[in-house]
C-alpha positions as a LaTeX table, in Angstrom:
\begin{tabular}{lrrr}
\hline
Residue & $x$ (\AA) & $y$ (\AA) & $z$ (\AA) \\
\hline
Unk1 & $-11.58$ & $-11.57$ & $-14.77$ \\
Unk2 & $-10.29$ & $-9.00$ & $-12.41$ \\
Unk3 & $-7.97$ & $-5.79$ & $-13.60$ \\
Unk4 & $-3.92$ & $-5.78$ & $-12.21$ \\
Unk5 & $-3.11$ & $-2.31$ & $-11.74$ \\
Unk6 & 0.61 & $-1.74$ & $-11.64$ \\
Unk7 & 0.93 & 1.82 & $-10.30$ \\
Unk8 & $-0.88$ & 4.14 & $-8.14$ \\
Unk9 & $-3.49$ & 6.08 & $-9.29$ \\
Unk10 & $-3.08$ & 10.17 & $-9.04$ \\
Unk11 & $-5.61$ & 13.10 & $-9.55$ \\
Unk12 & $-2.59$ & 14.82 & $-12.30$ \\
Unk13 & $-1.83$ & 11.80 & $-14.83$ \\
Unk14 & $-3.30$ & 8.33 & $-13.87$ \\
Unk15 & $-7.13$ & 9.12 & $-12.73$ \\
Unk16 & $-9.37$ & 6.73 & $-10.70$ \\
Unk17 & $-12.42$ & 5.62 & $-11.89$ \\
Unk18 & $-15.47$ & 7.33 & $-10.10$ \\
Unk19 & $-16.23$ & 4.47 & $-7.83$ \\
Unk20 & $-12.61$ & 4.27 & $-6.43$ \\
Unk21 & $-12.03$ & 5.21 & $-2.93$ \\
Unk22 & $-9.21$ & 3.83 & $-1.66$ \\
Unk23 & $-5.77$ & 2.32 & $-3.17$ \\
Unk24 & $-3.16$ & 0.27 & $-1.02$ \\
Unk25 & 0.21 & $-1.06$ & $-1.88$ \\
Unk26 & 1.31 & $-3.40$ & 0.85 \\
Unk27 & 4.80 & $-4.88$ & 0.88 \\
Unk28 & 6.81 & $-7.41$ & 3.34 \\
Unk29 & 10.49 & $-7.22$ & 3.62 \\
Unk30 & 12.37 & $-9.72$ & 4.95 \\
Unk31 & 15.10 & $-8.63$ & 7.08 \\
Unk32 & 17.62 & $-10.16$ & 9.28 \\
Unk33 & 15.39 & $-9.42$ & 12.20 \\
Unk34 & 11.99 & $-10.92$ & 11.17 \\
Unk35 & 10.00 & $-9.14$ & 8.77 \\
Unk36 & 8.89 & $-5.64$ & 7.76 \\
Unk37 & 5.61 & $-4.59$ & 6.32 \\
Unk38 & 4.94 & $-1.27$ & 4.48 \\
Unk39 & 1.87 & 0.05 & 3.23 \\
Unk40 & 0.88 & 3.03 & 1.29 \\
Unk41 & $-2.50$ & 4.13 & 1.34 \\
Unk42 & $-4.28$ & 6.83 & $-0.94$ \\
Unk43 & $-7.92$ & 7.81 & $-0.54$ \\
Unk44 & $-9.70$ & 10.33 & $-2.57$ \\
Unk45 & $-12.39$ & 12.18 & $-2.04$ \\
Unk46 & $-13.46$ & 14.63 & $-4.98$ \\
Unk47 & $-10.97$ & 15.91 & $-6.92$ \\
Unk48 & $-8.08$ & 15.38 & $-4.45$ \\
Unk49 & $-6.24$ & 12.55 & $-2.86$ \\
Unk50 & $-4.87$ & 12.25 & 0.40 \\
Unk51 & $-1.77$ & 9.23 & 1.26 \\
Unk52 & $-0.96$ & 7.93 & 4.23 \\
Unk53 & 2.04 & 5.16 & 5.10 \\
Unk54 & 2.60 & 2.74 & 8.25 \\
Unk55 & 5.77 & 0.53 & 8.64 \\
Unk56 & 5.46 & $-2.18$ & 10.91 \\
Unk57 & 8.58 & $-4.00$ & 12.02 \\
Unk58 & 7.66 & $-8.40$ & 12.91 \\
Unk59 & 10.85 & $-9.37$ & 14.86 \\
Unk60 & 11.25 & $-13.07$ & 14.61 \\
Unk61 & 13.34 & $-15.71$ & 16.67 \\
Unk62 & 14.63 & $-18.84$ & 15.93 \\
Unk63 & 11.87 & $-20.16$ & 18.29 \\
Unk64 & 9.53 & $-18.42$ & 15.98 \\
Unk65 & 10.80 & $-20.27$ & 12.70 \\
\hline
\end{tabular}
């Protein structure tokens, strides 16, 4: 049985376990041009944690659908 995490860990209030190294949260939006996909990314390293976020816009035609 795997373990659903439903927010993102922090090094103040919501600690990682010691093997974590990475966390993502991707999400697709549709919009009226196609689609767009977030994603947060936090890595730690020690006590710290570093996050990093990409938006990538998927424009779609009605060819396309």
């Amino acid at each position: 049985m795997s373990i659903h995490h439903t927010s993102l860990y922090n090094t103040d209030d919501n600690k990682p376990a010691s093997g974590v190294v990475k966390q993502e949260l991707i999400t697709y939006e549709q919009t009226e041009f196609g689609l767009k996909i977030a994603k947060l990314e936090r890595s730690f390293t020690g006590a710290e944690h570093t996050d990093s976020y990409t938006s990538t816009p998927i424009v779609l035609t009605p060819s396309d659908i």
